[in-house]
C-alpha positions in Angstrom: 2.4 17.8 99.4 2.4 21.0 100.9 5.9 21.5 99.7 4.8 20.8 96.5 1.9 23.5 96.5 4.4 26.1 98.1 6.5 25.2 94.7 3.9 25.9 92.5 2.6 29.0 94.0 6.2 30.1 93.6 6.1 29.3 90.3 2.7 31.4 89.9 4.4 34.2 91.4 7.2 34.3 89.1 5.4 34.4 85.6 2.9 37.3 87.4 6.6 39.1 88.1 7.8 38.6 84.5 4.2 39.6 83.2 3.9 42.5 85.0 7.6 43.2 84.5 6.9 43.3 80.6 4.1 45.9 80.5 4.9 47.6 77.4 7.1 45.1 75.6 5.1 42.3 75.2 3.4 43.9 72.0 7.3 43.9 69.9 8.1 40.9 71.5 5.2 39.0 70.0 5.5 41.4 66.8 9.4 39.8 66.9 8.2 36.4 67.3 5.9 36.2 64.9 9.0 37.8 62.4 10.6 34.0 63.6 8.2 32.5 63.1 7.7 33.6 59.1 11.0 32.8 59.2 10.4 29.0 60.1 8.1 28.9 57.4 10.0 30.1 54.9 12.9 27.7 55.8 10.2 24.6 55.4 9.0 25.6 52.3 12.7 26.1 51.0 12.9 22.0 52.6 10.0 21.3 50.0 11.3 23.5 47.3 14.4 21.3 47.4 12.7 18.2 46.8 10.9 19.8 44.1 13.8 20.5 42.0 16.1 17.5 42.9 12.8 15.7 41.5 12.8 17.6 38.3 16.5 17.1 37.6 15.9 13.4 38.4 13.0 13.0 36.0 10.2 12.2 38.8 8.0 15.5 38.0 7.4 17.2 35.2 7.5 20.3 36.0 9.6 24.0 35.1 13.0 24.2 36.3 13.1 27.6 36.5 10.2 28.3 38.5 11.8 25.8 40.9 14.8 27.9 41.0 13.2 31.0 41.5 11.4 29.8 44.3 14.7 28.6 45.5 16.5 32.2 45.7 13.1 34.1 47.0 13.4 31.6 49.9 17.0 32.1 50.2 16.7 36.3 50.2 13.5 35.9 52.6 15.1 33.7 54.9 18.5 36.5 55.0 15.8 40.0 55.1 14.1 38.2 58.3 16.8 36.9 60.5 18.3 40.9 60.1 15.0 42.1 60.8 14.3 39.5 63.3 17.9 40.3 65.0 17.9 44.0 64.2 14.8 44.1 66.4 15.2 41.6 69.3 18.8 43.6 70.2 16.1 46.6 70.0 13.4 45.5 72.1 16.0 44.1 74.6 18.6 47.0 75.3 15.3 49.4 75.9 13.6 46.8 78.6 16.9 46.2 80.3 17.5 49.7 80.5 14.2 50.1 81.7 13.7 47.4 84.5 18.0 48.3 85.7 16.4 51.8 85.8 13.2 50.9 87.8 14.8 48.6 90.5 18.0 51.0 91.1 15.2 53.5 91.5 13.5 51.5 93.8 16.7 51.0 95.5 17.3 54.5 96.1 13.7 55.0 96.9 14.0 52.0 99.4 13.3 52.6 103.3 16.8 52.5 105.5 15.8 49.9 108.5 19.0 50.6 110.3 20.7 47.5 109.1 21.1 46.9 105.3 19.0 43.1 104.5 21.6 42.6 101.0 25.1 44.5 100.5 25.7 46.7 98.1 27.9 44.1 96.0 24.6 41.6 95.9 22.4 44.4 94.7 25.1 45.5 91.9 25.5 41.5 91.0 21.7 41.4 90.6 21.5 44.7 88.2 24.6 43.9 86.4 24.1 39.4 85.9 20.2 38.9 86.7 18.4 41.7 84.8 19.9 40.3 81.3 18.5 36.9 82.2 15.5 38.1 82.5 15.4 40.5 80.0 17.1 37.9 76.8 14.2 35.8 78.0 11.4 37.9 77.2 12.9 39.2 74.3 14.9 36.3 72.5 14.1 32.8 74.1 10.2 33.1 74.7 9.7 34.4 71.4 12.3 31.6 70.0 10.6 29.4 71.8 7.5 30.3 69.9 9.0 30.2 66.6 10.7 26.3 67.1 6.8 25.4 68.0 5.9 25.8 64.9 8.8 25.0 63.5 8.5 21.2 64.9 4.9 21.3 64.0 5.4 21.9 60.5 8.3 19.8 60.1 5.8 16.7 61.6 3.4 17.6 59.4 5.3 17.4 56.4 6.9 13.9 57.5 3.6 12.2 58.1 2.9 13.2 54.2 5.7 11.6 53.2 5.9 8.5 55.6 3.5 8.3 58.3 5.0 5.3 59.9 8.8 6.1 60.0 7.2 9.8 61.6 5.7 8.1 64.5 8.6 6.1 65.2 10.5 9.4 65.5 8.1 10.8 67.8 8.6 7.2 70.3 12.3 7.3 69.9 13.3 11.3 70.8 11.1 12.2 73.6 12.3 9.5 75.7 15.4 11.2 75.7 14.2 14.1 76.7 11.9 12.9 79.4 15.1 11.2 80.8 16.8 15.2 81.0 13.6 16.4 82.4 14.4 14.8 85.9 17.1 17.3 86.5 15.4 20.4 86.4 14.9 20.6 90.0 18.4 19.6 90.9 19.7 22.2 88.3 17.5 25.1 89.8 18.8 24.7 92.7 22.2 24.9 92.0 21.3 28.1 89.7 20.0 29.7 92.6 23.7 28.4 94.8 25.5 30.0 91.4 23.8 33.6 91.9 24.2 33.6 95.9 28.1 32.5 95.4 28.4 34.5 92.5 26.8 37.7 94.9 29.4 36.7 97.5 32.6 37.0 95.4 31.2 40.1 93.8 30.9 41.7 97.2 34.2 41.0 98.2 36.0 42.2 95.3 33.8 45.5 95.8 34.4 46.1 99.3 38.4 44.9 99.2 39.2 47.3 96.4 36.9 50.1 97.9 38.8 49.5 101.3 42.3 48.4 99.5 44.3 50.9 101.4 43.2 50.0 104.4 43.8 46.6 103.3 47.3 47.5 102.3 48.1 48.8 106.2 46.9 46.3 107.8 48.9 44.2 105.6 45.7 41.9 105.3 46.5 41.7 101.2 47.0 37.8 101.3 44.1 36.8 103.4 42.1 38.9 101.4 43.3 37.2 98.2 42.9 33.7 99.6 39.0 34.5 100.7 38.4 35.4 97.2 40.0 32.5 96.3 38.0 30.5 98.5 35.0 31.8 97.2 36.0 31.4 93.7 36.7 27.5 94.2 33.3 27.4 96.1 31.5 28.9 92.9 33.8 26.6 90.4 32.7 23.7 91.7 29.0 24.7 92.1 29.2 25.9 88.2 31.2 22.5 87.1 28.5 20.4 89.3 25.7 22.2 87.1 27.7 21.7 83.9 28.1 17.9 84.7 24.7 17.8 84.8 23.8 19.6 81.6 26.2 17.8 79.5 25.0 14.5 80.7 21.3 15.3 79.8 22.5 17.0 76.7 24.6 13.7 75.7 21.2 11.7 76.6 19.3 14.2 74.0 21.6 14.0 72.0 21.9 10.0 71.8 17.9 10.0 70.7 18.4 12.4 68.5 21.4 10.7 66.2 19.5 7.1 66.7 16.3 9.0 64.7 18.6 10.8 62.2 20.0 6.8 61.3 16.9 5.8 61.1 15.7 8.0 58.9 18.9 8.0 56.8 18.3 3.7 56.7 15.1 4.2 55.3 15.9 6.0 52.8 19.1 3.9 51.6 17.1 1.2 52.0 14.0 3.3 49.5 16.1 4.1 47.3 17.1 0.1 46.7 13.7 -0.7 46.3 12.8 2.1 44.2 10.0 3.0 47.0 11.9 6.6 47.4 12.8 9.0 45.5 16.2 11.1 45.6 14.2 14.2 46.6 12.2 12.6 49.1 15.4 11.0 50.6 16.7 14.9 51.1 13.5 16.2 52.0 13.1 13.7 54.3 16.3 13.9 56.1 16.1 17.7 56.4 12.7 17.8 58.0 14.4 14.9 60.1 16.8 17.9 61.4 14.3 20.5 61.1 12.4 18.3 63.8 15.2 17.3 65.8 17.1 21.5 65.9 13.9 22.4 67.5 14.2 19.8 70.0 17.9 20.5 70.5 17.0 23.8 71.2 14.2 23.0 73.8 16.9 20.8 75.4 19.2 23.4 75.7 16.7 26.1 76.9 16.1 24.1 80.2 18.8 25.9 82.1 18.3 28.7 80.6 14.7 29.1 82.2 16.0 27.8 85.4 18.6 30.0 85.4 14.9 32.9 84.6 13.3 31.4 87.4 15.8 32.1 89.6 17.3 35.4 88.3 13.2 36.4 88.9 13.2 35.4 92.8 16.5 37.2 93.4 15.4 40.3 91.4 11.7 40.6 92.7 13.5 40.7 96.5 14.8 44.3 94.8 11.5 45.2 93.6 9.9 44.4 96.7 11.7 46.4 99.1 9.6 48.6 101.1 9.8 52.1 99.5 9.8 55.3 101.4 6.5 57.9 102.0 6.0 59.3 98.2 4.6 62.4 97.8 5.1 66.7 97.2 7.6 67.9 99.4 6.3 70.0 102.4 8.5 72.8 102.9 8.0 75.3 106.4 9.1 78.6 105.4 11.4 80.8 107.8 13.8 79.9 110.5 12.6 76.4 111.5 12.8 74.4 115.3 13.6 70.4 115.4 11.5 68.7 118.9 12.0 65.3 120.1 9.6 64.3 122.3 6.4 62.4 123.5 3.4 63.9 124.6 1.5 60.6 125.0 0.6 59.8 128.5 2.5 63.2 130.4 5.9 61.7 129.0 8.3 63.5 127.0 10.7 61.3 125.5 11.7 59.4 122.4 13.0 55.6 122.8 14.9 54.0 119.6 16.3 50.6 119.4 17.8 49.0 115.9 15.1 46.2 114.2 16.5 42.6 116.2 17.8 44.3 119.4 16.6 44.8 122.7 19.2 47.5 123.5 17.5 51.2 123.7 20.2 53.2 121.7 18.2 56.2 122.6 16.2 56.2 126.0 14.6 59.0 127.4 15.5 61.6 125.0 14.0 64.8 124.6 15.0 67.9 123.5 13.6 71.0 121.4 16.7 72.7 119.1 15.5 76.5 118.7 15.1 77.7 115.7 18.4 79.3 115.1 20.6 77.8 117.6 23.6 76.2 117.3 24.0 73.5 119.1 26.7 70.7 120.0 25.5 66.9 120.6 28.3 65.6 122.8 28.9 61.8 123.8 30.8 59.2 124.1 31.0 56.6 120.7 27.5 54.6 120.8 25.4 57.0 122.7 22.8 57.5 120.1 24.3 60.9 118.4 24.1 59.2 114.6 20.8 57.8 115.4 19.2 60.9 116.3 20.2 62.7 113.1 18.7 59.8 111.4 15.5 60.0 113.3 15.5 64.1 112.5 15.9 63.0 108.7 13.1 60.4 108.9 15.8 57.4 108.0 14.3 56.0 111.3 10.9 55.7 112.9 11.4 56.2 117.0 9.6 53.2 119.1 8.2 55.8 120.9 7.6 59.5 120.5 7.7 62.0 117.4 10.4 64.2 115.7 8.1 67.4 115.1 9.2 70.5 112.8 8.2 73.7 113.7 8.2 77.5 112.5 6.4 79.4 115.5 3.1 78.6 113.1 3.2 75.5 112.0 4.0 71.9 113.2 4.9 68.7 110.8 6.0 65.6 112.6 8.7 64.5 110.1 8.8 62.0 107.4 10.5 61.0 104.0 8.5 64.3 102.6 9.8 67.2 105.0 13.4 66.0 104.3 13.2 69.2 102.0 13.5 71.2 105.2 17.2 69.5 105.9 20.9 69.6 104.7 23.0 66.5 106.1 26.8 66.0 106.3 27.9 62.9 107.0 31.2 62.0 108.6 33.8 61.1 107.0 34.9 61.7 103.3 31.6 61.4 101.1 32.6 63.1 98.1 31.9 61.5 95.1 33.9 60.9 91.1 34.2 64.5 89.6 35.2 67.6 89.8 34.7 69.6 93.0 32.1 72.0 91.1 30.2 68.7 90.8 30.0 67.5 93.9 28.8 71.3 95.4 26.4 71.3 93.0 24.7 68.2 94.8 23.8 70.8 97.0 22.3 73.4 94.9 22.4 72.5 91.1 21.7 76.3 90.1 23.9 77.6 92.8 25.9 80.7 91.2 29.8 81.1 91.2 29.3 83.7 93.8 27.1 81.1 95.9 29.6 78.4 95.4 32.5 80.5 96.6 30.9 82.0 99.8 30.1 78.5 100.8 33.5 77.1 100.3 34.6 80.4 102.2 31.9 79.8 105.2 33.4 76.0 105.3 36.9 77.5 105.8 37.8 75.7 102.2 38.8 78.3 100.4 41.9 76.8 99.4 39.9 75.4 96.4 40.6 78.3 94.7 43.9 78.5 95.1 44.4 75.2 92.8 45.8 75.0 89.3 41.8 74.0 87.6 39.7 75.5 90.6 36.4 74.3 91.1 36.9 71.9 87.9 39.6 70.1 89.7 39.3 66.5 90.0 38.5 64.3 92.7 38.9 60.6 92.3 36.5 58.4 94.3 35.8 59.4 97.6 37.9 62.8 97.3 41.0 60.8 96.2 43.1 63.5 95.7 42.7 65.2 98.3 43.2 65.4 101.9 40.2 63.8 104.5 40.2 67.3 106.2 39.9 69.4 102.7 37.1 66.9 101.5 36.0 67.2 104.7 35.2 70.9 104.3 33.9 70.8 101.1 31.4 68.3 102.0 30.4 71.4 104.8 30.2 73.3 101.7 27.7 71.1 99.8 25.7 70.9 102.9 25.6 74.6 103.2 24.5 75.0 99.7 21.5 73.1 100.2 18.3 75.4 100.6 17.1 73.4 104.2 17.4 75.6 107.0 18.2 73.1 109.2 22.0 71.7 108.7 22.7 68.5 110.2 26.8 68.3 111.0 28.0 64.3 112.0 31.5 65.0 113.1 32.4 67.3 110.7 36.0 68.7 112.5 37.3 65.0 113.4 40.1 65.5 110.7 40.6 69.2 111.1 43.3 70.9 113.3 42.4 73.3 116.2 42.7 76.4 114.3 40.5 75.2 111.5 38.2 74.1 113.6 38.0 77.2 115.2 37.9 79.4 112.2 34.5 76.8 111.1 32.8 76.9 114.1 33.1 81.6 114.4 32.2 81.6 110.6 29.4 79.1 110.9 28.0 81.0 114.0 28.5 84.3 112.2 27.5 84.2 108.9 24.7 81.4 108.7 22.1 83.3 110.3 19.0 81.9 108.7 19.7 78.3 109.6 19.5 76.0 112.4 22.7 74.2 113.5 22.8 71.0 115.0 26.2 69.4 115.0 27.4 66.4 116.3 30.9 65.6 118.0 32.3 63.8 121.2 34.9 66.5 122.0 33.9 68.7 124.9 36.1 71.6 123.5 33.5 71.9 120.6 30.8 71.7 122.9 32.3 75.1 124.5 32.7 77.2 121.3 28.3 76.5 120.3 26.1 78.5 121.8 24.1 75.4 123.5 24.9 72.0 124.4 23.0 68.8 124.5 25.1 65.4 126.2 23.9 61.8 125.6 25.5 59.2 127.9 25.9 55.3 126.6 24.1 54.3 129.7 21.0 56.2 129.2 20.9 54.2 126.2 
């Protein structure tokens, strides 16, 4: 029972997701589906029109045979004018909500809070943009509309059949919906499977994303075949869940389908069987046996449309765990002017410190911590992998929330405890290679989209990667993904670059020399120390001999953890 009511109240929250999804678009959609339905109307009275002249010809109305045969070509011209309207539109409508809703939830991904460990990979959150938001989207725009349309479409074809023979028209309606009762039991089953489809489906898009974004790796390792036989694996996994569902569909399609030929006989017996007695004429015969189809397409259609709203239902539920990812603090930016101070610390109690563990762990990554980085300073966070140096960069940037204490800006006249909306204030450089597809010009101006050519050279100059100038195209040479192309300490350097660019005045550096030699490490650290006067330095490493060449260290220990 309660399982039941837990169903239903799913349901409930599915449509309020779709209707709230379709502010804007329900307006054309209905405007489209009322365009179908015309259409359905046109193509019953061309079913009537039919009769009309095969009785003419056939002597059983009196009546003008041209008329009959204009009426014949206006329905045949309205019928073509509407579907290309009809089409012409619904491809309209659709592209602009798909771009909209892929543009709202990769928005809301971006806009999403970091909890320290990611709840869906990158490949499920591309499968759900790229399979799930055309679901939903051909639904609102094509099938509930359609589905409108083949209403009226059986309606009308009913109607006209119990004027012509109210008997044989009830018989029709006992014989078919049977058959799709039967398919109705299903539904459930197929649902579920739908739902199995997408999560496989996620699973074998995220392994082909992260294989060929790590295939070099791969390659080294020599790891190519086990890769190829996981994807394999999950491919026969999602195979067999995809065959299971079509098994399904084809039988209650073939029991649909069975009802639906043992009405059309019928129908076509009565009418042999009219015509012998003289009870029927040759144009009710046709008319007869095309409102016969007209009543059974529509049906047909609503067979076939069964998966497809499963397959809504559950494209919904996967995408409304996008759309309900907890965003970060909106707001204006608050920007501190002047050289600006970073403070970790507690006040609470007479205790200084800030405590950090990840969501689902009891282990304290950071315990105890405090420290206030003048504004100014350079400083070197030295310790050992898995002391906490990441994390605290992330709790400076607001990524993170500290169990205990506060992360405070300050300019000697004001004080902001940080959040998403004094990120202003910082400029991050991650380790590793984070450059991104384009040219290097591009990826500086990530820092600082109206930096000058003077700007962009004195940064790469300050980041010791002045050998960008030396290359054939410059600052328009291209970078493949991730700076392929280049070497990890050149991307390196022009990451520094980027980072430099960017107007905070606090510059966060995660290991930024771990793939530069000795001497270019050197020549970073003097230049940073010497020419970036106006910023605060706080740069992260586990080499000692770093530590030595900033004017200030600070030294986590794994155990204080």
């Amino acid at each position: 029972m309660y399982r039941d009511r837990d169903k239903e109240m799913r349901l409930r929250e599915c449509l309020g997701w779709l209707w709230k999804t379709s502010k804007g678009f329900r307006l054309p959609a209905v405007l489209n589906g009322l365009t179908g339905i015309l259409q359905v109307s046109v193509s019953l009275c061309f079913v009537w029109v039919c009769k009309y002249l095969i009785d003419i010809v056939t002597r059983h109305t009196e009546a003008s045979l041209y008329t009959g045969i204009a009426c014949l070509i206006g329905c045949i011209i309205a019928q073509l004018l509407l579907s290309v309207i009809s089409t012409r539109q619904g491809s309209r409508i659709e592209i602009r909500f798909r771009n909209r809703l892929r543009h709202q939830l990769f928005g809301r991904i971006l806009e999403s809070r970091w909890m320290g460990r990611e709840k869906l990979h990158s490949g499920d959150m591309l499968n759900r943009l790229v399979e799930d938001v055309p679901v939903i989207t051909a639904a609102l725009c094509r099938n509930i509309p359609s589905l409108f349309a083949t209403g009226v479409q059986l309606a009308g074809a009913l109607y006209f059949l119990y004027r012509l023979d109210p008997q044989l028209t009830g018989l029709l309606l006992f014989i078919t919906p049977v058959a799709l009762l039967f398919s109705k039991t299903y539904v459930r089953r197929m649902r579920r499977l739908s739902r199995e489809i997408r999560t496989t489906d996620s699973q074998v898009q995220s392994h082909l994303q992260e294989q060929i974004q790590h295939r070099i790796l791969i390659r080294t390792l020599e790891y190519t075949e086990q890769a190829e036989q996981a994807l394999a694996g999950l491919q026969a996994d999602l195979q067999r869940k995809v065959m299971r569902r079509t098994d399904f569909s084809i039988f209650s399609r073939i029991m649909v389908q069975t009802g639906f030929a043992a009405g059309y006989a019928t129908a076509f017996l009565w009418g042999i069987f009219g015509l012998y007695d003289g009870s029927v004429t040759f144009g009710m015969m046709t008319a007869f046996l095309q409102l016969v189809a007209q009543v059974q397409r529509p049906m047909v259609e609503l067979s076939r449309q069964i998966p497809a709203f499963i397959q809504v239902f559950t494209a919904t539920e996967r995408l409304e765990e996008l759309s309900s990812l907890s965003p970060e603090e909106q707001g204006e930016a608050v920007r501190l002017p002047g050289r600006l101070g970073i403070c970790l610390m507690c006040i609470r109690d007479s205790l200084k410190d800030v405590d950090y563990s990840y969501p689902g762990s009891s282990r304290k990554v950071l315990q105890g911590f405090s420290h206030d980085f003048l504004p100014g300073s350079l400083t070197a966070v030295v310790g050992e992998t898995g002391a906490g140096k990441s994390t605290m960069l992330r709790l400076m940037l607001a990524l993170l929330k500290p169990d205990r204490g506060s992360v405070t800006l300050y300019n000697g006249k004001e004080r902001e405890e940080v959040s998403p909306l004094t990120r202003c204030n910082l400029s991050y450089v991650p380790q590793g290679n984070t450059l991104i597809s384009g040219t290097i010009r591009d990826n500086l101006l990530l820092g600082k989209p109206e930096a000058t050519e003077a700007e962009l050279q004195a940064a790469l100059h300050t980041a010791v990667a002045d050998f960008v100038m030396t290359l054939p195209e410059g600052l328009d040479t291209l970078c493949g993904e991730q700076g392929a192309g280049l070497s990890e300490g050149q991307a390196q350097r022009i990451a520094i670059a980027r980072g430099l660019l960017r107007p905070g005045s606090i510059l966060l550096l995660d290991e930024p020399t771990s793939s530069l030699d000795e001497e270019t490490e050197r020549k970073l650290l003097e230049r940073l120390s010497r020419q970036v006067q106006d910023k605060t330095l706080i740069l992260i490493t586990h080499r000692e001999t770093i530590a030595q060449l900033c004017t200030s260290a600070v030294r986590l220990h794994k155990e204080d953890a």
